[in-house]
N, C-alpha and C positions, 0 to 999 in steps of 0.2 A: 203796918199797912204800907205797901208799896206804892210807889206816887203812879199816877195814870198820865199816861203819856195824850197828846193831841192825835187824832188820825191811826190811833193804832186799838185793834179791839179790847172791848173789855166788856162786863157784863152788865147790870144795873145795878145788883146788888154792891160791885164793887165803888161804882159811882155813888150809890147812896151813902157806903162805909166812909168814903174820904170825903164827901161832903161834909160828913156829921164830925170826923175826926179835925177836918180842914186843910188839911192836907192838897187838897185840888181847889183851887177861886174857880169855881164854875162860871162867875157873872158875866165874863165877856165869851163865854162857849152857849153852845147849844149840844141839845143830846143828839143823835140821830142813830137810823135803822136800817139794814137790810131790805123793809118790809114796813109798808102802814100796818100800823096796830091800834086797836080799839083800846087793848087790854094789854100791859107789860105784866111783864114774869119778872121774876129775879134774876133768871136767870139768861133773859133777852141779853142777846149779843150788840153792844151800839155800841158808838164811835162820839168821840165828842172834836167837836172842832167850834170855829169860828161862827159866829150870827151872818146870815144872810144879809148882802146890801140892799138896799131899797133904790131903784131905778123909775120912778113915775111911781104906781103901783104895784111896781112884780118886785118880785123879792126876788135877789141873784143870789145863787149857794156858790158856796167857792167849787174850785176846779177837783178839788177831793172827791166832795161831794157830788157832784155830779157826775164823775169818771165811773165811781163807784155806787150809783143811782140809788143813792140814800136816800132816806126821806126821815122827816124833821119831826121828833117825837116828843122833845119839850125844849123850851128856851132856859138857860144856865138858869135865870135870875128866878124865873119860875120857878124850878125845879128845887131850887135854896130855898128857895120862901115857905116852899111846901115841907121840907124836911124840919128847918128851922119850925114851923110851925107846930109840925107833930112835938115834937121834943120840947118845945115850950108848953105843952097838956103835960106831956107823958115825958120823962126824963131818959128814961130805962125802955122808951118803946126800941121795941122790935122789928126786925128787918120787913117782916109783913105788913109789920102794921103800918109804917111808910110809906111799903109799896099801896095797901087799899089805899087810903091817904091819898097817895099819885096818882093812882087810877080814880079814884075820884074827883079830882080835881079838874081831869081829861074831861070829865064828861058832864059835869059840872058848873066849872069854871068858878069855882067854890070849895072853901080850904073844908078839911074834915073834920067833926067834932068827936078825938078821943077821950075812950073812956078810962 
């Protein structure tokens, strides 16, 4: 598994693989997107970079982010929590089964219960 760079594309499926391998600390990144999404694919194109600063109540995205009107699809720590969680049910889960997992948890706000 190739390490994932900050600021430079990749896909989610790849995000998920080096999370799981460890390979990338997601914890102080956020995922982000071309495009608000309800629903990620695997194969959704995102960018990871830095967590937005907090200014009063607005959240500031970095200068990347914003040149390139990304918008903010899950927070690092989130997004470990989620993977880590699957993998503590299921060992051997699968790239899918993550990703529902993730997209559950989007709309949820609530980890998944694999079988």
């Amino acid at each position: 598994m190739s390490k994932i760079n900050t600021k430079e594309s990749t896909t989610i499926a790849s995000v998920i693989e080096a999370v799981q391998s460890g390979s990338v600390n997601i914890d102080d990144l956020c995922v982000y997107a071309e495009e608000d999404v309800d629903d990620i694919s695997l194969e959704l194109i995102c960018y990871l970079d830095e967590y937005p600063t907090v200014s009063g109540d607005i959240e500031v995205f970095s200068d990347f982010v914003v040149s390139n009107n990304l918008e903010l699809v899950y927070y690092g720590q989130q997004f470990k929590d989620v993977v880590i969680n699957v993998l503590s049910q299921k060992k051997s889960a699968s790239l899918e089964e993550v990703l529902s997992a993730l997209n559950y948890y989007l709309e949820n706000d609530d980890f998944l219960e694999v079988n």
